[in-house]
N, C-alpha and C positions, 0 to 999 in steps of 0.2 A: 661554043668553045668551052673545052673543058675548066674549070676550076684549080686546077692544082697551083701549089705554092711554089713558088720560084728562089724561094730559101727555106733551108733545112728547117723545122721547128726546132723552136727553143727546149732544150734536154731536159728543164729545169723537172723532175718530177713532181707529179700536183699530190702531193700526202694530202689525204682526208680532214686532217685539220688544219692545210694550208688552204683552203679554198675562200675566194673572196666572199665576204660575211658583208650583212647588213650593218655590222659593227664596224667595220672596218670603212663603207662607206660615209658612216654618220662621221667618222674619226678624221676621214679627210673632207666632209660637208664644212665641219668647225673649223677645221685647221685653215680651209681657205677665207672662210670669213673672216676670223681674226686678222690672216695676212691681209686682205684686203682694205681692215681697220688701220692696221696699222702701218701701213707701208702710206694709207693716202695721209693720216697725221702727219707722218711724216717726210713725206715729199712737198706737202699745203707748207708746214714750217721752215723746210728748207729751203724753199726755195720766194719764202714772204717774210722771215724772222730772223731765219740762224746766222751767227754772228760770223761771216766769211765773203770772199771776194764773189762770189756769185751773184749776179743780177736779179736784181729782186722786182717781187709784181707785189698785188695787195688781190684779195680774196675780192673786193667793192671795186676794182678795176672792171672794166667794159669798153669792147669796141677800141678804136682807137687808142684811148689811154691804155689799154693792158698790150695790143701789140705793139706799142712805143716801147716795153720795158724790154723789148728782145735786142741787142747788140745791135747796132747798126740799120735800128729798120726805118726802111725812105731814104736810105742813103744809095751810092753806090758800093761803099762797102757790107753789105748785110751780110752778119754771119749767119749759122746754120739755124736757128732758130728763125731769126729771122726769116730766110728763105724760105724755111717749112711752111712758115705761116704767110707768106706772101703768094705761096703756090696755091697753099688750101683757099686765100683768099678768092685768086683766081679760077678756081673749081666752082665759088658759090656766085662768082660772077656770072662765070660764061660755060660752065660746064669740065677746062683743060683748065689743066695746072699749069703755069706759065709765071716765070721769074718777073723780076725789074724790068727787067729789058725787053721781055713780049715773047722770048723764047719759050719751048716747049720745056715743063719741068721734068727734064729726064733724072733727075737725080737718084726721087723716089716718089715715086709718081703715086704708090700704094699707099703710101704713107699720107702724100696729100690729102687723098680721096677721103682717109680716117680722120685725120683732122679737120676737113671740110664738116664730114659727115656729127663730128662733135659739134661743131661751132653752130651748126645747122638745128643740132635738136637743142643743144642749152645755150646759145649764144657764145659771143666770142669774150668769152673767161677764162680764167684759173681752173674751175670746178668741172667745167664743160670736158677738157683734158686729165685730167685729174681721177677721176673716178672711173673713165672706163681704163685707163692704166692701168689704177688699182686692183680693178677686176683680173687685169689679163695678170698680175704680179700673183693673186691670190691663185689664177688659172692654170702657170706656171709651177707654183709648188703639187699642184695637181696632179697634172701631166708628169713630172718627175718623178714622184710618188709612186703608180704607176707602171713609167718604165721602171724603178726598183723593184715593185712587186714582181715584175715577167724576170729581170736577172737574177733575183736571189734564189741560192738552192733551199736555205732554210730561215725561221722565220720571219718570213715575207713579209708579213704583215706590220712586224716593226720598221723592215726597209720602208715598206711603203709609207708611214708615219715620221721618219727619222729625215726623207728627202724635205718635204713642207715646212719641218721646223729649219732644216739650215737657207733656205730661202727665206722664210720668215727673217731673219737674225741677220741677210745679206744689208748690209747700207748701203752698199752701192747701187743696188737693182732698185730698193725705195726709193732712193734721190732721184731715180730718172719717173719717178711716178705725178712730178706735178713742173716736166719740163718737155719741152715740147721739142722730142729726140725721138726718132725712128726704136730706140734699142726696145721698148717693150713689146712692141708690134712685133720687132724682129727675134727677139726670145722667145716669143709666145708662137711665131709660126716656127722655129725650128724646133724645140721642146715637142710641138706636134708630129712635128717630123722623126727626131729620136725615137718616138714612141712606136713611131710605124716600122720603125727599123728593128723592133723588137718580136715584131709577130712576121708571121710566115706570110713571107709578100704575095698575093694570090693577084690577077688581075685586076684588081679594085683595087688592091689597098698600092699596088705598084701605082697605077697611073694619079693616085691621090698624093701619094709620097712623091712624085714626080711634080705636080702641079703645083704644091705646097713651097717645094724648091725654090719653081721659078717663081711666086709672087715673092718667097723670102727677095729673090734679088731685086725684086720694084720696088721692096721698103726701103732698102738700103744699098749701097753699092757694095759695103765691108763682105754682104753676103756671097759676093763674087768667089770667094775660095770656098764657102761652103761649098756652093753649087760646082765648084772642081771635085771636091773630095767624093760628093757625092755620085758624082757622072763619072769617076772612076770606079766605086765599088758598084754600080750596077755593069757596068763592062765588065767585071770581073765575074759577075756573078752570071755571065754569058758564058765565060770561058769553063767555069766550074762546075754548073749545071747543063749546060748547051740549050738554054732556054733565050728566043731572040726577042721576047716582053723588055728581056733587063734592058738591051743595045737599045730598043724601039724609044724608052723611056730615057735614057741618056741622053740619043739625039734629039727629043724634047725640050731636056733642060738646056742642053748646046743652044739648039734654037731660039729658046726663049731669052738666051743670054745675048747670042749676036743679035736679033732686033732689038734687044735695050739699046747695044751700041750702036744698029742701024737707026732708031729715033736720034741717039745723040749726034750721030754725025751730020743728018739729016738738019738738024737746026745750028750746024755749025759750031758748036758748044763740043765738039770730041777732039783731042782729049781737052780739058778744061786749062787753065792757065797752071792753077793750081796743080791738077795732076802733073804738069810737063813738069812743072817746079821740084817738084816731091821728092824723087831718086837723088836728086842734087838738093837740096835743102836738109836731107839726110845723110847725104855722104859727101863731106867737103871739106876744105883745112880747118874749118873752125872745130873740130873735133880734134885733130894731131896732139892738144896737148892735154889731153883727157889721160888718166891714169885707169890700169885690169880694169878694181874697183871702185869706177867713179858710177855716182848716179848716173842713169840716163836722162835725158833732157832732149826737148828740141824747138829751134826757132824758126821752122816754117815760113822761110820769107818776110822774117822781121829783123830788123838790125840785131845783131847779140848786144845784148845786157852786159853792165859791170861783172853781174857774176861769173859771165861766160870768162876772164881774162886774156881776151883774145888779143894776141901781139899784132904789130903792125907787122911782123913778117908773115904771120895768119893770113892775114888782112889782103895784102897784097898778092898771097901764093891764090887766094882765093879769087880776087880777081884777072889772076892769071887767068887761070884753068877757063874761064867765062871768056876769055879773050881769045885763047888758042882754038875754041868750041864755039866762033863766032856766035855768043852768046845763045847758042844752045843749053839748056840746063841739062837734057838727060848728057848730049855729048858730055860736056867738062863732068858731070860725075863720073861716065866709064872710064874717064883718062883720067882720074884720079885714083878710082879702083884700081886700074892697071899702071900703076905706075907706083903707088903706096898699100901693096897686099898685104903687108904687116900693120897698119896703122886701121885699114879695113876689117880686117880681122879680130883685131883689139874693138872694134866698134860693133862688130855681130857676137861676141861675147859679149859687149855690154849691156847690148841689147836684149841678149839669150835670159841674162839673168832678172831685167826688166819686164820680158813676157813671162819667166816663170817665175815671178816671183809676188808677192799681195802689192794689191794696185792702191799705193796712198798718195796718190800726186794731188793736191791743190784741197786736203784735208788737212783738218784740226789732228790737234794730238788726240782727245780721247776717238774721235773716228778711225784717227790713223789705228791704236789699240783695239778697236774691234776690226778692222780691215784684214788685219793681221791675224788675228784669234779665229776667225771666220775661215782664211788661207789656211792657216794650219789645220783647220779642223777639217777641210775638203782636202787640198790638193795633196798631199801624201795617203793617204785614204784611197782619194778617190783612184790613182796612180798604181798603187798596187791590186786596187778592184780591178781595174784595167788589163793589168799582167795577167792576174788569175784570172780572168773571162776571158781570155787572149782568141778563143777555139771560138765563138760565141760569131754568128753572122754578123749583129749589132756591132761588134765590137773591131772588126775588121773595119765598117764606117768610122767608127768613134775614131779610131787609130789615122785615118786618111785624112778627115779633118781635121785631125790635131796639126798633123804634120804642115797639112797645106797655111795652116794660120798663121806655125811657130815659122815655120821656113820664108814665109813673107815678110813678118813682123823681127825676124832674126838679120833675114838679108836687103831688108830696103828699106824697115822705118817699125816703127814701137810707139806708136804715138801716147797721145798722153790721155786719150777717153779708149774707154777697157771695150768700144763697140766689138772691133775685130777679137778680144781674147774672151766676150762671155759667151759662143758659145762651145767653147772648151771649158769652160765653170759648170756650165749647167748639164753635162757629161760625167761630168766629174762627180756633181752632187750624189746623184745616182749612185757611182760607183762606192761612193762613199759612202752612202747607206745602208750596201748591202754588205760591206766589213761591217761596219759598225752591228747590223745584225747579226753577224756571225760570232762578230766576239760576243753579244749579248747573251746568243747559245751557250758560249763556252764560260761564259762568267756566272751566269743566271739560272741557267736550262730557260726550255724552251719558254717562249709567252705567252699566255694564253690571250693578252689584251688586243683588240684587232685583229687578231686570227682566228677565233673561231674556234680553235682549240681548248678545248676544257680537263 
């Protein structure tokens, strides 16, 4: 079988003193060690020290004592931590990831097997989690780096330098470096993926980018829309080139998606209680008296709070709808949609500006301040990188998955952990570096540091 590439090459001209230098690699060798420094300080402090509602371990914790510090663990309510760590338990028990209850851990079965595999080599600690995070955090600005270098038309070499520092400076991606959350597992396989979407997919790197997909969705479920955005631009890239790798590769990922839900149905766990709940725990009168611009919030199957000021006509419109939906939850949401389009509406707008906008829910104020300075410094950046690469194969992807994200997280739920919107961030970082490169040209002329250029 021949070799040829099933997408165009990248236009980007290689000028003679754009070429990847020894310099350039030493420049992103350091850049990741540093991130890897300082991303694991501070995930070990966040999540043992810093002064906020987050559930804290201790570094001297072991064994039972450190999986007690997770939310609900040995209860029947365990949260997600919890869970994680109950699957991985059961991986070093018997081999399968399997919940409380003896079911199969379809959730993220990928993710277990990683945390299994940590707990296995450093025991079950803090540190054990912790460091290989850090690594994939440091791996991360790499990989990004990288893809900048392939997007930029001119100095490259800065993009490639300018992606590593705005992940370095990310708070949010460091906090999930010493908590036991799918998200770096699952940054760290699509980031690889981006990257592949950047070179001219030959049959290798197709069926690699295809296989990388489906494990993204055994780390996490959120990865569900990537794995759409993506099995759309390979169909397209059938229709464009008339090449049937791209279709072969799609049906793949399709595959590999409906056995997830054939294991979950299979143990009975499909859909979960929680999913049924979700459509309607998001769209229901407890929202009616929300204002344009109210924060977003949500209480997921928890009584509302004072702050919520939910009336007793709330109150009761809400147990309407549950009643006329013989307590179906997704029913009573669609008869709520259909029946309040103006009030729905006001709540996907609130939503709109919740997903695009910097994620500060359940931070401090000086965090909230860098949350914000970090957003500003990416997503209008990265945004217009995105327009102007418009033509760009990669960025046909990047534009799919944005959509498939924003358009879930606009029209069903916005939750309140950034899993489902980082990997529109780390898209973005990219794009962002290679403006920021370009203004560099225009401000500076060219650079000679890391590119090899003299």
């Amino acid at each position: 079988m021949t070799n040829k590439s099933l997408l165009p090459s990248n236009p980007t001209p290689q000028h003679p003193g754009e070429r990847w230098t020894p310099r350039l690699s030493l420049t992103l060798t350091l850049l990741f060690f540093i991130t890897v420094a300082i991303h694991l300080c501070w995930g070990i402090y966040f999540w043992t020290r810093a002064p906020n509602n987050a559930p804290k371990t201790s570094l001297k914790m072991t064994g039972e004592a450190y999986l007690a510090c997770s939310p609900g663990w040995n209860t029947e309510n365990e949260g997600d931590a919890a869970a994680f760590n109950r699957a991985a338990c059961g991986v070093l028990q018997t081999g399968v990831p399997r919940s409380r209850e003896g079911a199969f851990f379809d959730h993220a079965p990928v993710y277990a097997y990683f945390l299994a595999a940590c707990y296995w080599i450093g025991g079950t600690r803090l540190l054990s989690i912790a460091i290989p995070q850090a690594l994939m955090s440091g791996l991360i600005g790499v990989l990004l780096g990288v893809a900048a270098w392939r997007l930029a038309r001119q100095n490259r070499g800065v993009a490639a330098v300018i992606a590593p520092l705005l992940i370095l400076a990310s708070v949010r991606l460091a906090g999930f470096v010493g908590y036991v959350n799918p998200c770096c597992l699952m940054v760290t396989l699509f980031c690889a993926t981006f990257l592949a979407a950047t070179l001219p997919l030959n049959l290798r790197r197709t069926i690699v980018f295809a296989f990388m997909i489906v494990l993204g969705t055994y780390s996490t479920a959120s990865y569900f829309l990537v794995a759409a955005g993506a099995a759309v631009w390979l169909v397209l890239t059938v229709w464009r080139n008339r090449r049937v790798l791209g279709l072969l590769c799609a049906v793949v990922i399709l595959g590999g998606l409906s056995f997830k839900i054939a294991l979950s149905m299979r143990g009975g766990s499909f859909p979960r209680e929680a999913d049924r709940r979700t459509l309607w725990d998001c769209n229901n009168p407890y929202y009616e008296n929300w204002g344009w611009w109210s924060l977003y919030d949500i209480v997921m199957g928890r009584p509302p709070g004072p702050e919520w000021r939910i009336s007793e006509t709330q109150m009761r419109r809400h147990a309407e709808y549950l009643q006329r939906a013989r307590n179906d939850p997704t029913m009573a949401a669609c008869l709520w949609v259909r029946e309040n389009p103006l009030q729905y509406a006001k709540l996907c707008f609130i939503r709109f500006r919740a997903v695009m906008g910097p994620i500060t829910a359940r931070m401090n104020l000086p965090n909230r301040i860098l949350s914000t300075a970090w957003w500003l410094a990416v997503f209008p950046a990265g945004f217009y990188g995105l327009w102007k690469h418009r033509k760009l194969p990669v960025s046909t992807f990047a534009i799919l998955v944005i959509l498939a994200l924003v358009s879930f997280e606009t029209l069903v739920m916005a939750g309140l952990q950034p899993r489902y919107r980082l990997p529109m961030d780390m898209m973005l970082v990219s794009y962002a570096s290679v403006i920021y490169a370009e203004l560099a040209v225009r401000w500076f002329g060219r650079w000679p540091v890391g590119t090899g250029a003299g």
